[in-house]
C-alpha positions in Angstrom: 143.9 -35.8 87.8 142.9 -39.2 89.9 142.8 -37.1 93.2 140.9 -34.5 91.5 138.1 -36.1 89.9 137.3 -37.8 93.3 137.6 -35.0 95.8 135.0 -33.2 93.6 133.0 -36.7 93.0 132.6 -37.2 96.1 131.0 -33.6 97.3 128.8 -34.2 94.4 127.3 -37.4 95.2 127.2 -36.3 98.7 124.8 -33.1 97.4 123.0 -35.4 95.1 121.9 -37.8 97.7 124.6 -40.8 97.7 126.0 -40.7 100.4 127.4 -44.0 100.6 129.2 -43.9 96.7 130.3 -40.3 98.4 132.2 -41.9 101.1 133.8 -45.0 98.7 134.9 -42.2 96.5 136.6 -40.2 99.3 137.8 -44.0 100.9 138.9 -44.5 97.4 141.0 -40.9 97.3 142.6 -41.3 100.6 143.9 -45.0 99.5 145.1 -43.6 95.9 147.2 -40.4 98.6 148.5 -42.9 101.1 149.6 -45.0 98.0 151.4 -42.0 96.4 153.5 -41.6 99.6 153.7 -37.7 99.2 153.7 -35.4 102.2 151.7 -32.5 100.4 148.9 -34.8 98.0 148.3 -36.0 101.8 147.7 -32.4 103.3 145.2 -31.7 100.9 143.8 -35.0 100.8 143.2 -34.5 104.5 141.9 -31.0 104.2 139.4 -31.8 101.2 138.5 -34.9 103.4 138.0 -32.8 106.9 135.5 -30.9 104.7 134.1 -33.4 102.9 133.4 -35.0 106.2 131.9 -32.0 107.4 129.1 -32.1 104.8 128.2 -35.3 106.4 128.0 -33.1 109.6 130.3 -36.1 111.2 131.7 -33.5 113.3 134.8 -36.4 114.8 135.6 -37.5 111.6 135.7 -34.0 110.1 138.0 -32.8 112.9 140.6 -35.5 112.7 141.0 -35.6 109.7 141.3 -31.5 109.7 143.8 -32.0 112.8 146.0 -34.5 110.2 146.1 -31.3 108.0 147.4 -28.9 110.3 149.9 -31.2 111.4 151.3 -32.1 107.8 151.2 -28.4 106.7 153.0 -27.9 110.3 155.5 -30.5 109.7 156.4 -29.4 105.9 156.3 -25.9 105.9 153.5 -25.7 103.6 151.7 -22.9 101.9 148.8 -22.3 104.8 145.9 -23.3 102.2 145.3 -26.5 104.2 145.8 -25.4 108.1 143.2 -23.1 106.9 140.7 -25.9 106.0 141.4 -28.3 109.2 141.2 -25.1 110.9 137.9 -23.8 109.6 136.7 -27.8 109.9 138.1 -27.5 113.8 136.2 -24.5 114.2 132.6 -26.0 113.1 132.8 -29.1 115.3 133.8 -27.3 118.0 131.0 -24.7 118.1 129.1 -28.0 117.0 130.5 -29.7 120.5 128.9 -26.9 122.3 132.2 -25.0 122.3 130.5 -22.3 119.9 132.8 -19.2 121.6 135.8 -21.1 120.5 134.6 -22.5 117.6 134.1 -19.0 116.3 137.6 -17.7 117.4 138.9 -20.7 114.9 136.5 -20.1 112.0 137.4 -16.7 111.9 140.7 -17.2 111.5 140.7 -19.7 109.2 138.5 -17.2 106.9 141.3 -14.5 107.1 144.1 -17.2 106.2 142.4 -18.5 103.2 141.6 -14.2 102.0 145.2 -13.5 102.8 146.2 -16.8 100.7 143.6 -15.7 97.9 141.5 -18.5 98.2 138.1 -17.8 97.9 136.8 -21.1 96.3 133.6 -22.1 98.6 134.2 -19.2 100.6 130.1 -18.6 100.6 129.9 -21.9 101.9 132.6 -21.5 104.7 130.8 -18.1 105.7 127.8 -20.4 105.9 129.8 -22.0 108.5 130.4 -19.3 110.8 127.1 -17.7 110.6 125.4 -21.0 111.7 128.2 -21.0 114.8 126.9 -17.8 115.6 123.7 -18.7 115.9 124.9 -21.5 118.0 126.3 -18.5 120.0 123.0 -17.0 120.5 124.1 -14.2 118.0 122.0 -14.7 115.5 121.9 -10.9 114.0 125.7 -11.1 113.8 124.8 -14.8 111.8 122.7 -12.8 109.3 124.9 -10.1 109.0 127.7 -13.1 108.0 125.3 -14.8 105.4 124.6 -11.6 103.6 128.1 -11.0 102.8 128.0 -15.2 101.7 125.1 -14.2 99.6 126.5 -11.2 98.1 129.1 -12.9 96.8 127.6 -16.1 95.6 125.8 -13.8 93.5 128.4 -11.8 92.4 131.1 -14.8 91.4 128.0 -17.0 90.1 128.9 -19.7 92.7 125.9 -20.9 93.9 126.5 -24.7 94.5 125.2 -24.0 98.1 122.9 -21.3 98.3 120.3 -23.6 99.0 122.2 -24.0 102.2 122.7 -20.2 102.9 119.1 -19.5 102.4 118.1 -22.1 105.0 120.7 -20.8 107.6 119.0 -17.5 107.2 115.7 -18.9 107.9 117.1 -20.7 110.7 118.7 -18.0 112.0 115.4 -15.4 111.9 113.6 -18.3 113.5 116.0 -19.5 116.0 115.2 -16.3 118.6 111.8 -16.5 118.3 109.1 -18.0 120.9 107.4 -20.8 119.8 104.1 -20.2 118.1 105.1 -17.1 116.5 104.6 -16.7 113.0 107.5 -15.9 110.5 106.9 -15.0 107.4 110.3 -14.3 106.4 111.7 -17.6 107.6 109.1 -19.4 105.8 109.7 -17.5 102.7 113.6 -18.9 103.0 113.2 -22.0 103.9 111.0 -22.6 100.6 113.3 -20.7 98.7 116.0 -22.8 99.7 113.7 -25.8 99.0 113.0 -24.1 95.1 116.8 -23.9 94.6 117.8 -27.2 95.8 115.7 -29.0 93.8 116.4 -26.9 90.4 120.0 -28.1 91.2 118.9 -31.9 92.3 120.5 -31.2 95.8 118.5 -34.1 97.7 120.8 -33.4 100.5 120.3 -29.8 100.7 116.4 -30.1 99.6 116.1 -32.7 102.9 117.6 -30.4 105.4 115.8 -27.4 104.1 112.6 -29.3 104.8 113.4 -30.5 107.7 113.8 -26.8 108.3 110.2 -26.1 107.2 109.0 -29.2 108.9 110.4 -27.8 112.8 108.3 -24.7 111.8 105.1 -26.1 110.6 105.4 -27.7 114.3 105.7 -24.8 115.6 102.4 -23.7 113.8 100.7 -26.6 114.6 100.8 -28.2 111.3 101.9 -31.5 112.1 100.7 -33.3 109.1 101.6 -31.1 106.4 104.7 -31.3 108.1 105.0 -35.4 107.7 103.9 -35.0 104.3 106.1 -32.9 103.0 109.2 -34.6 104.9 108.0 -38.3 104.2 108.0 -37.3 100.2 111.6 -36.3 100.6 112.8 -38.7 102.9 111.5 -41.7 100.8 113.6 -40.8 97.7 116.7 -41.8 99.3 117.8 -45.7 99.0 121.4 -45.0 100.9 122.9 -43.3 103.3 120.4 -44.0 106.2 123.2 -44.3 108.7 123.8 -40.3 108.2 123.0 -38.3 110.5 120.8 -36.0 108.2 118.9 -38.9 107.5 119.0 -40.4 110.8 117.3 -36.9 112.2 114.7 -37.1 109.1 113.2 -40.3 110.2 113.7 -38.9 114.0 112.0 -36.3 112.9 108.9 -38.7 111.2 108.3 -40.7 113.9 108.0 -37.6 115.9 105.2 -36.0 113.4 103.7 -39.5 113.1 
């Protein structure tokens, strides 16, 4: 129950906006494994980790600790559950890395391991993933088509702890292909939608990158200092975390609009 209660602490103080109690709980989890000494609470420790690293968007961290995975499930014969995670994790930083082609080909993959497995817990989220590879991949109608099906069935299961997330990746996406200067309704309408939902769930993290999101397209209208306003209000909540990169972009991102 130890390992439990912090794998799930720490994606919840991560979402909530503390990311450094995130990180000692998930330090904290990975000394209580490696005390324990047992090949398969490690695997998952690792996978959970590689993930939980990946909500940080620490793409190196996320990927070794996903590689550690594979290689313990590897080396014990292990149901696949957690290849599938240091997979799916291997698959976002590489398409993060600019590697989007084979990032996808891993993601993919990963997604029919964990359906053939029956594991569809955050599976929203890790379609999330793949959708924002493809736009990476300049496919960003193929992305859409990938976040509807997320959407579909965070609705259906009642899993919506990040479809704040999958709302701004969908704004993101319809935005993404446009020329600067163009209006879009439709991405503004998500990216305030995903702002409404994060902030009915007390997602600071979400709530920050989805206005960021509405931030880069105020810019793009010319709306600089509605822009600041509105990112300055959500930036100055935080009082950790500032070495993030999230956070690190948000005041990037200020000083820019400054």
């Amino acid at each position: 129950m130890g390992m439990l209660g912090l794998n799930y602490a720490r994606f919840a103080l991560q979402v909530l906006g503390y990311p450094d109690q995130a990180l000692a709980r998930s330090r904290e989890a990975l000394a209580l494994a490696e005390a324990l000494s047992h090949p398969f609470t490690l695997a998952s420790e690792f996978g959970f980790s590689a993930l939980f690293y990946q909500f940080r968007r620490d793409g190196r961290a996320a990927q070794a600790r996903g590689e550690v995975a594979i290689d313990l499930v590897a080396e014990h014969g292990f149901s696949p559950l957690w290849w599938a995670y240091g997979t799916l994790v291997r698959g976002w930083a590489l398409a993060e890395q600019g590697e989007a082609e084979k990032g996808i080909a891993h993601l993919r993959h990963a997604l029919e391991v964990l359906q053939t497995v029956g594991f569809y817990l955050m599976r929203p989220y890790h379609l999330g993933l793949l959708a924002e590879a493809l736009g990476k991949a300049g496919l960003a109608p193929e992305g859409r088509a990938v976040l509807a099906e997320a959407l579909a069935m965070a609705h259906q299961t009642g899993e919506r702890c990040c479809e704040a997330e999958l709302y701004r990746l969908q704004g993101q996406l319809i935005l993404e292909p446009l020329e600067s200067g163009v209006a879009s309704p439709k991405a503004e309408a998500e990216a305030f939608r995903a702002i409404d939902i994060s902030r009915s769930q007390g997602a600071r993290l979400f709530e920050l990158r989805a206005v960021m999101s509405l931030a880069h397209l105020r810019m793009r209208q010319g709306k600089k200092q509605e822009a600041r306003m509105r990112l300055a209000e959500v930036y100055g909540w935080f009082t950790e975390g500032f070495d993030t990169k999230d956070l690190q972009e948000a005041r990037a991102l200020l000083e820019t609009l400054a």
